[in-house]
C-alpha positions in Angstrom: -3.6 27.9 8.2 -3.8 30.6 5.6 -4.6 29.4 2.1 -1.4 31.0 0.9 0.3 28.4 3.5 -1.6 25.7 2.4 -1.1 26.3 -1.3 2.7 25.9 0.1 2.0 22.7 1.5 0.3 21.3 -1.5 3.4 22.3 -3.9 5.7 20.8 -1.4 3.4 17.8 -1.1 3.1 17.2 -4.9 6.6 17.1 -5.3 7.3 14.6 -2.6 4.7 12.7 -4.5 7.3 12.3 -7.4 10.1 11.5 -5.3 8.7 7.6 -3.7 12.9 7.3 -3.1 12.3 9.3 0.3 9.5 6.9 1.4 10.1 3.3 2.9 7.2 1.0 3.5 7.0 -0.1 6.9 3.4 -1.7 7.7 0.1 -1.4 6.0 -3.2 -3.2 6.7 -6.0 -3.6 4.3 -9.7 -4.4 4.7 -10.5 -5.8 0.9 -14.3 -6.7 0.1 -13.7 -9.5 -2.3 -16.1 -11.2 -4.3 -16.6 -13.8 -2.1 -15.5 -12.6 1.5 -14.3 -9.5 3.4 -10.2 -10.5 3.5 -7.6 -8.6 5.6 -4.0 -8.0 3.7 -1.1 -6.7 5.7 2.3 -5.8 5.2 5.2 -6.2 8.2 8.8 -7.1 8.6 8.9 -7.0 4.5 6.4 -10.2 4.4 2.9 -9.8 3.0 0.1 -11.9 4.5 -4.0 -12.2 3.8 -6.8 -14.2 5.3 -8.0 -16.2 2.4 -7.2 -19.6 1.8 -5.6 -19.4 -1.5 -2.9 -17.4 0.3 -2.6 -20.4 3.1 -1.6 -22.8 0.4 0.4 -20.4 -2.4 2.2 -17.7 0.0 0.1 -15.1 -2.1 -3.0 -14.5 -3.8 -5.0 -11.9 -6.2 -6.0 -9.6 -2.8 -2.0 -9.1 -1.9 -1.5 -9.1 -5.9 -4.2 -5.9 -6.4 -3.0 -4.3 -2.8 0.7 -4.2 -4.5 -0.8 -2.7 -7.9 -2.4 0.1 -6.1 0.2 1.0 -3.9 2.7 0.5 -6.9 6.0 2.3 -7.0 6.3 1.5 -2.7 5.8 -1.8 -3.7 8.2 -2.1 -6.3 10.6 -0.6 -4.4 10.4 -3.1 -1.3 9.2 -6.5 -3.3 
């Protein structure tokens, strides 16, 4: 690809970026290193889980909590 195309592509890709409406969460899965344990989080079927035991006993925990904050405007939209 020719830097002039992939200047193209970078324009067209930074405006997507402001435009989350044309993007719909389907899945994600997470490997977090948390202070005390490596914990998986996952998103499916609109539902997230995560391995640690808080989540076991509250349906959701700080690791989901921080996923949702970084991936934030998908998130917002789907939650």
């Amino acid at each position: 690809m020719s830097d002039d195309e992939f200047q193209k592509k970078w324009n067209k890709a930074k405006e997507y970026a402001t435009q989350p409406e044309r993007f719909e969460l389907l899945e994600i899965k997470l490997r977090m290193k948390s202070t005390h344990d490596i914990r998986q989080v996952s998103y499916a079927n609109g539902k997230w889980s995560c391995t640690c035991e808080f989540y076991e006993k509250r349906n959701t925990c700080s690791h989901i909590m921080a996923a949702q904050e970084i991936l934030g405007a998908l998130i917002q939209r789907k939650s």
